[in-house]
N, C-alpha and C positions, 0 to 999 in steps of 0.2 A: 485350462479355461476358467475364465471368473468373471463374476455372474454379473458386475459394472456393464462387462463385451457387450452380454447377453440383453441389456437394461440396454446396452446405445443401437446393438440391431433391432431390436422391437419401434425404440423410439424415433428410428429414421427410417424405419423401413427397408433394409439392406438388405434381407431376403428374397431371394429368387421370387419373383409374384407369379409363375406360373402353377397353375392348377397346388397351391398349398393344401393339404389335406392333416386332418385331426392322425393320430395313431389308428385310430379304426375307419379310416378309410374317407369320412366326409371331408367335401373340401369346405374351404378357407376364403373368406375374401377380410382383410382387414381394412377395414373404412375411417376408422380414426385408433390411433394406438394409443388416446387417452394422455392424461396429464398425470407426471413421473412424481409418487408422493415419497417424501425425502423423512416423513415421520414414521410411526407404527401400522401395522395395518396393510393391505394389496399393495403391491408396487406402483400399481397404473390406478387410475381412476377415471370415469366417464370414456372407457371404451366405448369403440363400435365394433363389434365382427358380425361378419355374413355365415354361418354355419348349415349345410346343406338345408340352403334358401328360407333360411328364417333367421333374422335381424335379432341379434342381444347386444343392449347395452349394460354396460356395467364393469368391473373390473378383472383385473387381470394379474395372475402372479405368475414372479421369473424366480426360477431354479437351475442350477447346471445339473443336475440331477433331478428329477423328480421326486426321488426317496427323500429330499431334504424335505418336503410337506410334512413327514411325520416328525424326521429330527428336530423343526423347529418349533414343532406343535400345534399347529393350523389346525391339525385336526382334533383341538380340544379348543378351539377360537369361533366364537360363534360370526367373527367380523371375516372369515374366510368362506360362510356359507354363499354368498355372491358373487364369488367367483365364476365366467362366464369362461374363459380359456385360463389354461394353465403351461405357460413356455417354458422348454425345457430346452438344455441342451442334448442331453440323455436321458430318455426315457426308460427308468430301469423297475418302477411300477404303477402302476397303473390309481390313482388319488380318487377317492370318494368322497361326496359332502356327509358332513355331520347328522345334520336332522335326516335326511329321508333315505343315503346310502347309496344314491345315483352316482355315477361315476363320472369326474369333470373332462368334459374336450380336454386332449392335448395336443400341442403343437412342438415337433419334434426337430428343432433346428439344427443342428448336425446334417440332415438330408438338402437344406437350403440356403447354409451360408455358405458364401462363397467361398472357395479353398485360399486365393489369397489375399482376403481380408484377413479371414484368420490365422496367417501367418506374420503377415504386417504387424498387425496387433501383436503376438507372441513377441516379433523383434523386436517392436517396442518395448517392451514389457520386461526381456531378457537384459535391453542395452544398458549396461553400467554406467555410460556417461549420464552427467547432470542432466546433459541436454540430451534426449534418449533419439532424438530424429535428425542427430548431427551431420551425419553422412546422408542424408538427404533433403536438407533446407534449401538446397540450389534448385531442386529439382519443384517446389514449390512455389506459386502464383504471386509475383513483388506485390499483387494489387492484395492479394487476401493477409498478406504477411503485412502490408503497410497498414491497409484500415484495420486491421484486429491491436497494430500497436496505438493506434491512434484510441481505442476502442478502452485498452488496459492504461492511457494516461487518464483517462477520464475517471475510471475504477480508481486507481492511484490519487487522484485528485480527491474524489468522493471520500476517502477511506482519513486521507489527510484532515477535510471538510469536518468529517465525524468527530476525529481527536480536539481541532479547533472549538468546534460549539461545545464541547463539556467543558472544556478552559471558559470558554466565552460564560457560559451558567454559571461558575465559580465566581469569575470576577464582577458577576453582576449585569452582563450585557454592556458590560466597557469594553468595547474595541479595542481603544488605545492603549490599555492597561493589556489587553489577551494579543496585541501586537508587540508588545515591546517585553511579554514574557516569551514567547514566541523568539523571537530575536535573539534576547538573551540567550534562549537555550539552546539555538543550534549554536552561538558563539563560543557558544562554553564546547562544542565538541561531544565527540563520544565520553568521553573522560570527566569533563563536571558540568553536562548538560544539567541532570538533575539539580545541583548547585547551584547554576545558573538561575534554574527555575524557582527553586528555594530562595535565590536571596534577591527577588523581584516581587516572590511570595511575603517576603518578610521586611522590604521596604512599603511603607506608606504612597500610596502612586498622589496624594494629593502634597505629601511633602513634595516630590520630586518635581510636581505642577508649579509650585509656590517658587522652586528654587533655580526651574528653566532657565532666567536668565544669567547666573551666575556658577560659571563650569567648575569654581573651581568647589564654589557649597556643594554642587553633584557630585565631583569624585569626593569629597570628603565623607558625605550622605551613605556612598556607593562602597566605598571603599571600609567605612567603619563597619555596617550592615555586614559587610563579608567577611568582619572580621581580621582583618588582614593589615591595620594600622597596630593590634595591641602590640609586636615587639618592636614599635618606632620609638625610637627616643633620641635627645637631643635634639641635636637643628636640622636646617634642611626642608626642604618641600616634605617630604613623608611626618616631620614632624608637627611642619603647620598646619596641614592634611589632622592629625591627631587633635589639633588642639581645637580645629572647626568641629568636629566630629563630635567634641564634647559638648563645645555649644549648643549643636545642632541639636544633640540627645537631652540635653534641659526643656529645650525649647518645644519640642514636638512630641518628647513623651514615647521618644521611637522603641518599637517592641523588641527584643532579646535579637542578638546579632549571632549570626554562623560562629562556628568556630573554624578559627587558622587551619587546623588538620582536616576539615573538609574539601579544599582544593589539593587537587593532584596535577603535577609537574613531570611525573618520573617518563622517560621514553616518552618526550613529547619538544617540539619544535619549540625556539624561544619564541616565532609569533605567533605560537599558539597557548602563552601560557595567560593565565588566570588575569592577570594583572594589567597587560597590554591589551585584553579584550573588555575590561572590564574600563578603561581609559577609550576605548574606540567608543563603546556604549555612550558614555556619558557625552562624549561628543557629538554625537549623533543627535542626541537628546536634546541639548542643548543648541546647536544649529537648525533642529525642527522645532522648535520651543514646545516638548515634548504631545507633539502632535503628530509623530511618525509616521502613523496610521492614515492619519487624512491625505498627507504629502504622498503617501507610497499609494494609492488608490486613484491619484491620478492616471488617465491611460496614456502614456508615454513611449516614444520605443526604446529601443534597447540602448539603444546609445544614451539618449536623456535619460532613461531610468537609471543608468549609472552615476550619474549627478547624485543621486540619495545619498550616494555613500563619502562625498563632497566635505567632510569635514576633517578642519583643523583640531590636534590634538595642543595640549599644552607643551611649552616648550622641554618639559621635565623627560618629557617621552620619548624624544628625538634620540635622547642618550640611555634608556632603562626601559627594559623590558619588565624587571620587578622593582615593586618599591625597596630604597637601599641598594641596589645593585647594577650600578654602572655598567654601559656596554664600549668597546671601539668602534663595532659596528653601524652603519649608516643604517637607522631603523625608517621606513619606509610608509606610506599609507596604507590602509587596507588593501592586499591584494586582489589583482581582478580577478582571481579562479575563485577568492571569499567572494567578494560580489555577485558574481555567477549563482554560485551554491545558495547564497541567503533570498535569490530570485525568486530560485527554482523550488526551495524546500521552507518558505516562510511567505514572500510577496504573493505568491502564485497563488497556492493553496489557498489564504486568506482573501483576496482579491474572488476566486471563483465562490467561496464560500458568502462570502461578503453578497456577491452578484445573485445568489438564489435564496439567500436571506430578505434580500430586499427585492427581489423579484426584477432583476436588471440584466436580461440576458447579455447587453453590451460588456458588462465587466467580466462575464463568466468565458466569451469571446474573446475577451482581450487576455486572462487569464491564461486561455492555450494557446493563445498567439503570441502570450510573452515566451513562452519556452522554445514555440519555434523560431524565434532571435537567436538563440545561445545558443553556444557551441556545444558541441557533445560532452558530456562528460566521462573523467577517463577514471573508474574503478574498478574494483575485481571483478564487477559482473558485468561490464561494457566491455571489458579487454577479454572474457572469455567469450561472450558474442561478434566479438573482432578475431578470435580463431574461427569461429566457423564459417566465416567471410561475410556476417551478418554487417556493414557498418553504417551506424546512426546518422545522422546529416544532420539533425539537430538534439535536443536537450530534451524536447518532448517524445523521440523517438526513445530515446535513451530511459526516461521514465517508462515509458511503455515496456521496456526492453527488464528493465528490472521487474517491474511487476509479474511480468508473464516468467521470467525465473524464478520466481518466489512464491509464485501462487499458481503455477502451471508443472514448470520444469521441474523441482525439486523435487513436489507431494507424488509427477508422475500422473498430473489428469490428463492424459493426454485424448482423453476419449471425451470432454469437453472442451476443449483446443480446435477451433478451426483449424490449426496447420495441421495440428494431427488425427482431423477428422480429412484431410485432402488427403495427408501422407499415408494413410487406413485405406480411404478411396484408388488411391493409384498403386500398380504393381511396380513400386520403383526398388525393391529389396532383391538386391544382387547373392 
């Protein structure tokens, strides 16, 4: 047993309510079980209990034992003199207060939880899988499972909102500038997001204002800053790329560029490497005449919101994934599963962020009503929620669906979990 169990029957009241009585015999009426402090000091705070008919308020501490009162020192804390009950699981002795030596009510739970809650719990707690309520998620309410995922995209959303405004403080309260780092850096991928980030960090955003209308000054701009022109030489588009890049660098004073060995290639898809992402960008830029931000904050639906990603690259791209290095391959636009993903994990989040920045609940509504447009997404932790017959209908299911794996399923809260506060509640363990 652990003392969390012990912490979620106290706070929902899952104890038998008939006639509760103390260890010495007075009954029990609990009237409010108080507010759960997550710092130093009682568990509970602003209790109510009825103890053989006289009202105390005040606080309350949970032990699976009662012996732990000494193990953990209470009884040298003068902040456990107010303790009003003392819940146990086992009461193996008997607690006294400090100053006067009176002995505290106990409440002896083992005689009043129910036998299969607390097995429930044990399963849970036993089951190896990721997902510890596997074998029994069918057996749980579509309406409690649906609005709780609905519940964790908003969390997900929030959490995303959080990382955007420290970006946003950085670049000074420039949107445009904390959208098109943003951009950049899921572009870049797992593999040179931070890169990404860095060398949006390290271009000038009012050069790349100055030079919106001319795509080819942006990938020069884009392309020097990354580094990634110094082994061009000779002819060729990478060369004349080279030789703007120097212009450029007279002219605006641009500050120290990446170096080459900071992008990574290795075990990576050619439309995902460095170079063709960093050629999509500048296009984008350049078709929004780098006002991205304002274009993408339009409320649009799914279908027109894919229009954003509407641009023509130069004709050098058609044939080269990396600068120098020819392809035979028929190189393609942006794919729509990229589109999908830079919706869901860059439009969205800023868009809802955007919406409670400026106080516009319309945007922050359109926000989760862009995700429920998209299709589900299919990754490790949607395709193991697709074993358990769990399947998403949309993208903001699918958010919800990871959050609640990552912040539920893994750590094992499952005693904060509506599912696994129902699957606690019902005797469905065969």
């Amino acid at each position: 047993m652990k003392e969390d169990f012990l912490h979620y029957i106290w706070k929902h009241r899952l104890m038998h309510k008939q006639a509760l009585q103390t260890t010495d015999g007075l009954s029990i009426e609990v009237l409010a079980p108080g507010m759960e402090n997550h710092d130093s000091g009682p568990d509970f705070s602003a209790a109510i209990v009825r103890i053989d008919n006289t009202r105390w308020a005040g606080n309350v501490e949970i032990h699976v034992r009662s012996s732990l009162w000494y193990a953990h020192g209470h009884d040298k804390d003068d902040a456990y003199d107010n303790i009003i009950l003392h819940v146990v699981y086992d009461c193996d002795t008997i607690v006294k207060k400090k100053k006067n030596g009176e002995p505290i009510p106990h409440l002896e739970l083992k005689k009043y939880c129910k036998p299969e809650m607390a097995s429930n719990y044990l399963a849970l707690m036993q089951n190896k899988s990721t997902i510890a309520c596997v074998k029994m998620l069918h057996l749980v309410d579509d309406f409690i499972f649906s609005h709780w995922l609905c519940r964790l995209l908003v969390c997900r959303l929030e959490g995303k909102a959080t990382l955007a405004k420290r970006f946003l403080e950085y670049f000074g309260n420039n949107w445009e500038q904390l959208c098109l780092f943003m951009l950049a850096r899921y572009l870049g991928g797992k593999a040179n997001s931070a890169t990404f980030g860095l060398l949006i960090q390290r271009t000038p955003f009012c050069v790349i204002i100055k030079n919106h209308h001319n795509p080819f000054a942006l990938e020069a701009l884009l392309f020097g800053q990354a580094g990634l022109l110094d082994s061009q030489s000779g002819e060729g588009y990478p060369a004349r790329l080279k030789d703007e890049y120097g212009y450029l660098c007279k002219k605006y004073h641009l500050p120290q560029k990446l170096q080459k060995s900071s992008w990574k290639y290795a075990r990576m898809r050619p439309a995902n490497f460095p170079d063709i992402r960093i050629a999509q960008l500048t296009a984008m830029i350049h078709v929004h005449e780098a006002r991205i931000f304002r274009k993408m904050m339009e409320p649009l639906d799914h279908k027109n919101s894919l229009k954003w990603f509407d641009s023509n690259m130069s004709d050098y791209w058609k044939t080269h994934y990396r600068l120098g290095k020819s392809t035979t391959r028929k190189i393609h636009k942006m794919g729509i599963q990229t589109m999908h993903h830079i919706l869901i994990n860059v439009i969205s989040p800023l868009m809802f962020v955007y919406g409670k920045e400026r106080s516009q609940p319309s945007l922050i509504e359109h926000a989760l009503d862009m995700l429920t447009g998209i299709p589900p997404e299919n990754n490790r932790i949607t395709r193991i929620w697709q074993q358990t017959g769990c399947v998403a209908k949309h993208a903001g299911e699918t958010q919800g669906m990871i959050q609640l794996y990552n912040n539920y399923c893994l750590p094992k809260k499952c005693l904060q979990c509506p599912v696994g506060h129902q699957v606690l509640n019902k005797n469905i363990f065969s």
